[in-house]
Steps between C-alpha positions, in 0.01 A plus 500: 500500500760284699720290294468157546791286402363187425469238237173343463330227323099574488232217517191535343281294302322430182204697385539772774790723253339833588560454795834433516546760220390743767762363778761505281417864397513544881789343597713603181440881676713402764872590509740218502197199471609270248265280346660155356227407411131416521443146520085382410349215593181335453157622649438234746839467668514720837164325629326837472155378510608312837580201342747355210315429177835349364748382749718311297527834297513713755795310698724484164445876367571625914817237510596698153448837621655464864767340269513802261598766785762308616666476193509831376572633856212670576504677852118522491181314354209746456165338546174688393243324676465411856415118405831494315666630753367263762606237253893647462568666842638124647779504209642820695677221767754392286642855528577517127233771425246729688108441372346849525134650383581774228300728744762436756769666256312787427432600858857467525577718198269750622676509815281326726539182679249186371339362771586198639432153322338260768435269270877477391588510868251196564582282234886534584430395845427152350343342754120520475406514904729817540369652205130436633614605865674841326181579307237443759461862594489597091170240469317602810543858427328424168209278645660141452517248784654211338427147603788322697373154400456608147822711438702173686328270203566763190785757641820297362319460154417854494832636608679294243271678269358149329231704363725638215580126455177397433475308851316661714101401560413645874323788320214255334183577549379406860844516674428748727886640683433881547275646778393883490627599862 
């Protein structure tokens, strides 16, 4: 394996410690990977299910953990899940630590290169239109037309990701936004 010089703070959650056991088995096997720490929050946090179940908890355990890498240093925070990651990938702008899948570091340490993270490319963009613009081609090559009338009513409240926050109601029942191309 490659060694990886890096110091990394791991986020998982609650109820899920398998696992993590079995990441951290993984990414303890690479040379030079530090792990500070693993941090765990609740279930319901990272909006997994498409929507927050506890915002108010979810906004002061993220605030805590995005808080947590700073301090110690941390040149890396591993998520496990891609809902996590969607959730942490925006904390990368402050240029105080990189927000990586653990899969990404073992591609690495196997000496391949991870492929590259759109989403993480689209959410840095921060600004909504561009993003939409940038990902056209990725939706129509997997069926989806989106609705210009619709995405102009929901696309800043989706981009700012106010599902994790508990805000978020254009996927009721009856709101029709996505058409099968």
């Amino acid at each position: 394996m490659i060694p990886i010089a890096r110091r990394v703070i791991v986020h998982a959650h609650v109820g899920r410690a398998d696992i993590c056991r079995n990441v951290d088995l993984l990414l303890r096997a690479i040379p030079g990977l530090e792990i500070i720490e693993t941090v765990f929050e609740s279930g319901y946090t990272c909006g997994g299910s498409g929507c927050s179940k506890s915002p108010e908890l979810a906004a002061r355990e993220h605030n805590e953990l995005l808080a947590r890498a700073e301090a110690t240093g941390a040149d890396i925070l591993v998520t496990l899940y891609h809902g996590c990651h969607a959730v942490f990938i925006g904390a990368e702008a402050q240029g105080k630590f990189r927000v990586l899948n653990y899969t990404d570091l073992l591609v690495e340490a196997l000496g391949g290169v991870p492929h590259p993270d759109r989403l993480k490319e689209f959410r840095l963009l921060d600004d909504w239109r561009m993003i939409v613009e940038e990902s056209r081609p990725y939706l129509q090559a997997n069926g989806l037309d989106i609705d210009p009338e619709w995405l102009k009513q929901h696309g800043p409240a989706i981009f700012a990701s106010l599902e994790f926050k508990g805000q978020l109601d254009c996927f009721e029942k009856g709101h029709a936004h996505a058409n099968p191309a």
